[in-house]
C-alpha positions in Angstrom: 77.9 140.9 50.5 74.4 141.0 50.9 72.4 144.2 49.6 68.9 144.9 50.9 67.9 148.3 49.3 67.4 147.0 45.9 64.6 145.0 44.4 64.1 143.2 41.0 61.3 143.7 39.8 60.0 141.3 36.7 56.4 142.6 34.8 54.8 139.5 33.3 57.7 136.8 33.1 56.3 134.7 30.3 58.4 131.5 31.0 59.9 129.6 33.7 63.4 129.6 32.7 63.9 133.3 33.0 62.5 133.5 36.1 65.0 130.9 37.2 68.1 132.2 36.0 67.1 135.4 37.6 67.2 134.1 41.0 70.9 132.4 39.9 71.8 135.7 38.4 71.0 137.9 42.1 72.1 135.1 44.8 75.5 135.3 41.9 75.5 139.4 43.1 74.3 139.3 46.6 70.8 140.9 46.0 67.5 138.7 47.0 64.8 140.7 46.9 62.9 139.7 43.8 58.8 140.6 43.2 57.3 139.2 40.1 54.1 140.8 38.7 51.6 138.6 36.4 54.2 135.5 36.5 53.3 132.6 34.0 51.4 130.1 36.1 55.0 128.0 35.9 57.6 130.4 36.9 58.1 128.1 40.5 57.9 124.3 38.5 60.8 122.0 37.9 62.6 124.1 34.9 63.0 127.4 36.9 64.5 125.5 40.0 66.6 123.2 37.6 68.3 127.1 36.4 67.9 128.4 39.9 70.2 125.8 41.4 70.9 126.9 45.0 68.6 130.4 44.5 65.5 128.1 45.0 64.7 129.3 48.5 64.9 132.9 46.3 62.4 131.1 44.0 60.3 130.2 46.8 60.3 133.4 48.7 59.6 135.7 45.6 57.0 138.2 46.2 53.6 137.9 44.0 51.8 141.1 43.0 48.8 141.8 40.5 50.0 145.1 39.7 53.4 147.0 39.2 52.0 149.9 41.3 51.9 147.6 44.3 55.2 145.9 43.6 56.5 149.6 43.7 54.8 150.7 47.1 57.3 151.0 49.7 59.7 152.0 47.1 61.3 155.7 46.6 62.6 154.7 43.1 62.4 152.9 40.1 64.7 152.3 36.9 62.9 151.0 34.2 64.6 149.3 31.4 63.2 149.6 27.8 65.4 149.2 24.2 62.9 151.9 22.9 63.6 155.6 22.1 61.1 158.1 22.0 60.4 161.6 23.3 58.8 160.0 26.5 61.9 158.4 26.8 64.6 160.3 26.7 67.7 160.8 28.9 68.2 156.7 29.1 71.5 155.4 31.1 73.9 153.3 30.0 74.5 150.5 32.9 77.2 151.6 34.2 75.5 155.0 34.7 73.0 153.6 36.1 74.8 151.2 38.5 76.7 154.0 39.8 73.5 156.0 40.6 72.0 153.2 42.1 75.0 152.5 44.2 75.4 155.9 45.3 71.4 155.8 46.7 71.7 156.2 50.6 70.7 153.3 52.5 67.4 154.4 53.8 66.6 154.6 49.7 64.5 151.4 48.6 65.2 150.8 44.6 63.9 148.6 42.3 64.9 147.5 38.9 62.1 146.8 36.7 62.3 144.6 33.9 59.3 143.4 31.3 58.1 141.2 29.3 60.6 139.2 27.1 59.2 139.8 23.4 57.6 143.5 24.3 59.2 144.9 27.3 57.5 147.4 29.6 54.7 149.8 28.6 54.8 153.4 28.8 51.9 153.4 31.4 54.4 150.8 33.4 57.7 153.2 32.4 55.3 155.7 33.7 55.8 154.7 37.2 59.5 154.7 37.0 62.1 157.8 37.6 65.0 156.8 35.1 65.4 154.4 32.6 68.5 151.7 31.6 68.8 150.9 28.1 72.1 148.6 26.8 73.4 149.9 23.6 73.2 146.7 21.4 73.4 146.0 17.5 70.1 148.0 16.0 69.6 145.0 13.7 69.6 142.9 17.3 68.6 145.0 19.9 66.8 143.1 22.1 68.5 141.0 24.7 67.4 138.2 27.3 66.0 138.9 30.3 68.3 137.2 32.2 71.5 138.5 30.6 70.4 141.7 30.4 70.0 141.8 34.3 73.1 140.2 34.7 74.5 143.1 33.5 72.9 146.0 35.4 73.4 143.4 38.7 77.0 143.6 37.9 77.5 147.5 37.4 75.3 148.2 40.9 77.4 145.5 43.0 80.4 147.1 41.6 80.2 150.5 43.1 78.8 149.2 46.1 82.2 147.6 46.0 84.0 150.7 44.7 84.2 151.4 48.8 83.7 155.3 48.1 81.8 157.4 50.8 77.7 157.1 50.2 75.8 160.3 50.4 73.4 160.8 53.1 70.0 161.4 52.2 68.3 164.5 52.9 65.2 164.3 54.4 62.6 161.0 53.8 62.0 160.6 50.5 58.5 159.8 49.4 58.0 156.2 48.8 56.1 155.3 45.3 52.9 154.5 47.1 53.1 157.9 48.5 53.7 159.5 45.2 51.2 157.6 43.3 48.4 158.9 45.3 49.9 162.6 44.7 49.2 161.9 40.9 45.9 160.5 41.3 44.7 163.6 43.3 46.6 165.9 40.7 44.9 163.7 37.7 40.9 164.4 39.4 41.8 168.1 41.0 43.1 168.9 36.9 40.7 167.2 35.1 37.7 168.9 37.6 39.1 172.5 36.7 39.6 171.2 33.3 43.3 171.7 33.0 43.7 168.5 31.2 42.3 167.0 28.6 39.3 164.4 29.5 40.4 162.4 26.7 43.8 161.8 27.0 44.4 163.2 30.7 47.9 161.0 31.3 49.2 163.1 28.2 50.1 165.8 30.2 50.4 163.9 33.4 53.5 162.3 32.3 55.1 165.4 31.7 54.5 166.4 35.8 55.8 163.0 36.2 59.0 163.7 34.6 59.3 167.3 36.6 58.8 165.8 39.8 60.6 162.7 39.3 64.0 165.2 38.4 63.3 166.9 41.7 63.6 163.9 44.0 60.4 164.4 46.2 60.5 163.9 49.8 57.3 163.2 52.2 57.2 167.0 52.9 57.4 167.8 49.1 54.6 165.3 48.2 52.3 166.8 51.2 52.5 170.5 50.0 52.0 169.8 46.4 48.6 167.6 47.6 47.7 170.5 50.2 48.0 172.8 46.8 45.5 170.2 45.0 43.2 169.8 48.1 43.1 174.0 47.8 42.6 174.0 44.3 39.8 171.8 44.9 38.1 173.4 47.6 38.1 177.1 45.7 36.3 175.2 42.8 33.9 173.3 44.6 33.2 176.8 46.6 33.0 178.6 43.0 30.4 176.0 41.9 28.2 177.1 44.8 
């Protein structure tokens, strides 16, 4: 089975044998949309198609990008995976939670699974960008596992319930796609720093926190155009005030 809604997403692979095995790991699961962001200059030479075996036209094909913002674009959601716990982080899903979510998207729902670096994983400005986050419980005193067979797990609980044959929801309206979305939070992050709402200093403190709302409440197109026509209002009563 072939499943086009989901993309893997890797931040910063820093070697070629990863990158490889990750091809081997979605042709393995029927997924084959893969975008890397900040490769090593060696994720296509002779070691990643040597652990890509018949994935090399994968290897080939895989989409470059300079930022995860732009990796994200066209997408309506995204499930970071981190092994770190913190306040910003909270509510994490096990694999199989999150495979079952994932599976259950509607079709007309574009997902991506972002993974990071090998030795320090994603940053909270990249988990920023992403609506959920996977974590495997491993050891404490080994908690961090390789790329690869990390992914091979969360490939594995998504394919199963899109196996699991159950009914998939239909979507309710069009959801807003990241791109979308990002440019809500840039005109929220100048309209509430102009009025001086947030803090000049550390305006993404607070940002985050509308992040998390929003990213609960599933925003459509519609949503993410009344919350901006709030902000373009906002902006024109303090511009007008000013005068």
């Amino acid at each position: 089975m072939k499943y086009d809604n989901l993309s893997v997403v890797l931040v910063a692979p820093q070697g070629p044998l990863n990158v490889g095995s990750t091809c081997r790991t979605m042709m393995n699961f029927g997924f084959s949309d893969l975008r890397l962001v900040n490769p090593c200059k060696e994720y296509q030479d002779l070691e990643a198609r040597k652990m890509a075996l018949s994935a090399q036209p994968m290897l080939k094909d895989a989409k470059v990008f300079d930022r995860l913002e732009d990796a994200l674009a066209d997408c309506h959601l995204a499930f970071g995976t981190t092994r770190r716990f913190g306040k910003h982080r909270n509510n994490l899903l096990p694999p199989d939670v999150a495979g079952k979510k994932i599976a259950d998207l509607d079709d007309s729902v574009r997902c991506a699974l972002v993974l990071g670096r090998e030795d320090s994983g994603l940053t909270t400005e990249e988990l920023s960008l992403c609506q959920h986050f996977i974590t495997i419980p491993t050891e404490e005193a080994f908690a961090s596992m390789n790329l690869s067979h990390a992914l091979t797990l969360f490939l594995y609980e998504i394919a199963k319930g899109m196996k699991s044959g159950h009914q998939r929801p239909v979507a309710q309206g069009q959801p807003a796609t990241m791109e979308t979305s990002e440019q809500m939070y840039a005109h929220m992050r100048k309209t509430l720093c102009a009025i001086e709402y947030l803090d000049p200093q550390n305006p993404d403190h607070l940002l985050r926190t509308f992040r998390r709302i929003f990213s609960r409440a599933s925003l459509g197109e519609r949503d993410v155009k009344i919350i901006r026509g709030l902000m373009s209002r906002i902006d024109w009563i303090h511009e007008h005030r000013k005068k």
